[in-house]
Every structure is written in C-alpha cells, then in structure tokens.
N, C-alpha and C positions, 0 to 999 in steps of 0.2 A: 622388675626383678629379672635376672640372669640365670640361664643356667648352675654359673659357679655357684653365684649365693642360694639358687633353688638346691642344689645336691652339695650343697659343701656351704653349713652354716654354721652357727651359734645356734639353732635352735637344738641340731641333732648333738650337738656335743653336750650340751646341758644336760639332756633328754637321757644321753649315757652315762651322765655322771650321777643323774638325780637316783636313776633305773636299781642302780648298784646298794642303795641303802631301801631300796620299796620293797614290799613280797606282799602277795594275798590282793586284796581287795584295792588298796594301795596301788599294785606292778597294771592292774589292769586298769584302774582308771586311766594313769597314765599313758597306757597301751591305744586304751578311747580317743584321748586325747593327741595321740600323736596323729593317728586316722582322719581326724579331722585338720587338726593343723596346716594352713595354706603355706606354711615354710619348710615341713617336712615332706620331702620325696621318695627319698630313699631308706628301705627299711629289710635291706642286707644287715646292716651291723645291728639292727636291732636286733635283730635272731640271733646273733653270736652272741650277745652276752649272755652271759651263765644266769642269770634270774629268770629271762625271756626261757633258756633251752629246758627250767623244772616245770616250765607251763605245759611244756609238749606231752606230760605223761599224766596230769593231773586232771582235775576239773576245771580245768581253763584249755585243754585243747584246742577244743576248736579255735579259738579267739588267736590260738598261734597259729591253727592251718588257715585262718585269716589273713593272719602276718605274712604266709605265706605266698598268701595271692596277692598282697599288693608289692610282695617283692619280688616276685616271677612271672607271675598271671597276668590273666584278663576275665576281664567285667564275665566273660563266657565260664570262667574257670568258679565264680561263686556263687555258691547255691543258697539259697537262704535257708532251705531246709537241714543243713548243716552246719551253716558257719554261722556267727550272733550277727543281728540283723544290723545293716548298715544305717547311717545317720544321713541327711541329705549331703552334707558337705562331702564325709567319706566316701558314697556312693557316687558324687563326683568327681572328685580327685581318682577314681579306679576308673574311671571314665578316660580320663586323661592320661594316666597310663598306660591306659591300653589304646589310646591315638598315639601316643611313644611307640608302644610295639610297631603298632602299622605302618607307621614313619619312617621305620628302621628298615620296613621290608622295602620298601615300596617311596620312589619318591613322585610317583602321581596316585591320590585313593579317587574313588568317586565316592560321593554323597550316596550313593546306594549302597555300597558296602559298608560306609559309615554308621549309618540307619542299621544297620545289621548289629553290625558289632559293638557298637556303641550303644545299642535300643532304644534309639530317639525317633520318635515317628514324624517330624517335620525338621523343615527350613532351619527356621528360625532361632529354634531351641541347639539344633545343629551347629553352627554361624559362631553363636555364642559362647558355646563351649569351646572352638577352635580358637579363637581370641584368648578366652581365659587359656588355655595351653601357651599359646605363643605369651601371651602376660606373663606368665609362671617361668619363662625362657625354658620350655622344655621342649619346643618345636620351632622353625621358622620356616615362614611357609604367608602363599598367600592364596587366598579363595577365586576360584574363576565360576564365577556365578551363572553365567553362559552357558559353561559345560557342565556345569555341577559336579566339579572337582576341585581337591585339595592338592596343590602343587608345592612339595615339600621341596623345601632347601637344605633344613640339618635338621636333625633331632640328638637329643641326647639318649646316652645310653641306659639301658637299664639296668637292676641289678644281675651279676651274674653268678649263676648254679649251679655247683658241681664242675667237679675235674673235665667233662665231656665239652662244655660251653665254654670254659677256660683255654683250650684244645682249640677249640673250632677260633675263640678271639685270636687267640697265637698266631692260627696258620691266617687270617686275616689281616693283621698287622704284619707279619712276615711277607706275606704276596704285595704287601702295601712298599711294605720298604724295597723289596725287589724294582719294584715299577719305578719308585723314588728316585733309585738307584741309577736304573736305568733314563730315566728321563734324563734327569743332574749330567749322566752322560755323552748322552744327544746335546744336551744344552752345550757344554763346555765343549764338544767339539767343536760346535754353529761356530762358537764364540773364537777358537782357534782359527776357524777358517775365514771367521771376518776380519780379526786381527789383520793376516796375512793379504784378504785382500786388500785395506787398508793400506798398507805398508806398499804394497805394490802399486794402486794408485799415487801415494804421496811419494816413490820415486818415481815413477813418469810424472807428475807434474813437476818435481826439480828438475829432471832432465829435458823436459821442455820448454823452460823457464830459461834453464842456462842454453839452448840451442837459441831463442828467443834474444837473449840479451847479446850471443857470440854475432848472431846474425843482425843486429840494432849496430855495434860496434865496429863490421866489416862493412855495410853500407856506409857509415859516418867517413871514415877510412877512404874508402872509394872517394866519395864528397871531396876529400880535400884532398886527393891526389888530382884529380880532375880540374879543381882549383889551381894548383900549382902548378901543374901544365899549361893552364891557358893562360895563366901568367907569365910564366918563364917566352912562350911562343909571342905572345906581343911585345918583348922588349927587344925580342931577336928583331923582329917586324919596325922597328922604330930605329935598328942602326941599319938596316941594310939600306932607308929608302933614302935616293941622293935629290939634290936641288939642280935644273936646267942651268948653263953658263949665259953668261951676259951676252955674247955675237949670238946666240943662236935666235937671235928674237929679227937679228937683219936679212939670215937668210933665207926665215919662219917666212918672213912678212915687209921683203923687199921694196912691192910698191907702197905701202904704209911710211916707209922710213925716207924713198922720196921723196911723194907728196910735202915731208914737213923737213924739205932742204938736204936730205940727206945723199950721198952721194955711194955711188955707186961702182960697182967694180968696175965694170966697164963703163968707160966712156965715150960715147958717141961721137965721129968725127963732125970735121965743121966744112959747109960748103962755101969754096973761092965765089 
C-alpha cells in the first residue's frame, strides 16, 4: 500500500457518502468502523461533514473529540478517561500516526523516545509496528538496529488544523519554492557556463585540426619541391659532362702505343 491509496482512497469517499444518510447509533458505528479500518487515514474530512459536526454537541462528544485526536493528535493527547475506549486495531493505527508526527519532526528518532511516545516497552513489539507504518506507506525509513534508531526518509503529512498550521504550511512551501528557485538558478547558470566552455574547446580543437592539416600539406609541398630540384640538377649534370678525344690516349700513354708498333713523334736518328 502507498501513501496515495493510504490517504486518498475509495474507502474514505464511500465512508462520506454512506456518512450523509446515517445519524444516531447508525453515524457512530460507522465512526467505529472507520478507526479501525487499515485503509482509512485520514480523518480531516470526516469532521467536516455536517452529521459528524451534530456529534460535537450531543451524546456522542466525546467519540468526535476522539475524531479529533486521530486527526491532529497523539497516542499522548488520549485519555481513556475521556474519550470511548479504543479497540486493538484503532489503538494502533493512533500509534502510527503518531510515528507520522515524529517523522515529520525529526528525520532520525531513537528507540527510546519511541518507547515514550509510542508506549511500547520493548524491541520487538517496537520493530513491528514500524514496518506496519512503512506497509501502510505512511513512513519510509529504515531501522538501524546498532544504534537503536529510526532513520526516516519521508513521511506523509498529517491532517492540518486551523488557519495558524495552514500559515505556518504556506510559509514552508513558500521558503521551499524560494530555495527551488534559487537552486533551478545555480543549475542553469553551471549549465550556461558549460555550454560556453564547450564551445570554446570544440573551436580550439578546429583550430588545431586545421593548423594540423595547413602544416601536413606544407610539408607534402616542401617534399616535392625538393624532388623536383634534384631532378631538374641531374639533367643539368648529364649535359655538361663531355667524353676524352681519340689522340689523347698517344700522349696519355706513349710508350704503350710503341711497344705495339706505333710510331712516334720524334724519330730517332740513325748511326753511319
């Protein structure tokens, strides 16, 4: 069971519709009935309807300043010597509304104030009722057994009374939406200035990309300039170089060309 379907059901609307045709002996069983009931929570609008507000002045008083405590109070606020004696079930459901209260104050209780307020003398009995709340979705929360504490997460709210609690939820929900406000703020500037830092990254990375690709294409550049100089210089190198003439091999190498008959500049005289 959920919160929503705990305090917003079919059981209470029925309950206000059936309410509207009961009086007398009739309005009060009902009334029994709803106190006991594990689907009814909330018991604000029971007191506003007009059958419930002719109790307040009659012979069933009390049983409406009962109504009372289970829609404002705590387990502390009833007395038995006053109000009609409770049934095991409703005596714990006001049990659990009044760990709602505590809930609300406080998101750590200990087991000894529990014990207090709750008027359960151990552990165990303890334990058990905390489960049934959270069961009921009226709490969420988990036991640290260690420390003997109750470490709340949410609870639901109770019913609220009179123009002064209405006042005080206003200016709560108002300081809520202020901070909201202001967070929402904060966030969308972050968000502004990451943007921008973004943007400024992804142009230095274009711009180093294209310095990157300017400088890939002026080395390539170079490469074939380099190429085509050392080409152009070895064809110069292949007309300038000439071939030796044919005498120069008699002058080179005179006694060679003797030796194999050949004859020579000068000629030797002859002796008479």
């Amino acid at each position: 069971m959920t919160a929503e379907t705990a305090f917003n059901n079919p059981h209470l609307e029925r309950f206000r519709i059936m309410s509207k045709s009961h009086k007398g002996e009739a309005l009060v069983a009902m009334i029994k009935q709803a106190l006991t009931s594990p689907q009814i929570f909330v018991y604000g609008e029971i007191l506003s309807l007009p059958n419930i507000v002719d109790l307040k002045s009659g012979n069933h008083a009390s049983l409406y300043q009962l109504l009372n405590v289970f829609a404002y109070g705590r387990l502390s606020d009833y007395d038995s010597s006053k109000h009609p004696q409770l049934e095991p079930a409703a005596y714990r459901k006001l049990q659990c509304l009044t760990l709602v209260s505590l809930a609300n104050e406080t998101k750590s209780i200990s087991y000894d104030q529990l014990f207090t307020e709750l008027k359960i003398s151990n552990v165990r009995e303890l334990e058990d009722l905390i489960i049934d709340a959270i069961y009921y979705g009226l709490i969420k929360g988990k036991m640290d057994q260690k420390n003997r504490i109750l470490l709340v997460q949410s609870a639901v709210s109770r019913d609220i009374k009179g123009e002064e609690e209405m006042t005080n939820m206003v200016d709560v929900l108002t300081k809520w939406s202020e901070n909201c406000q202001s967070v929402l703020g904060s966030v969308e500037s972050q968000v502004e200035l990451t943007k921008t830092h973004l943007e400024d990254l992804y142009n230095h990375r274009v711009k180093i990309e294209s310095e990157v690709i300017s400088t890939r294409h002026a080395l390539a550049q170079d490469e074939q300039n380099k190429h085509a100089r050392a080409a152009e210089t070895g064809v110069a190198d292949s007309h300038t170089t000439t071939k030796p003439k044919g005498g120069g091999g008699e002058k080179k190498y005179p006694k060679i060309k003797a030796a194999f008959g050949g004859s020579s500049s000068k000629t030797p005289s002859k002796s008479k």
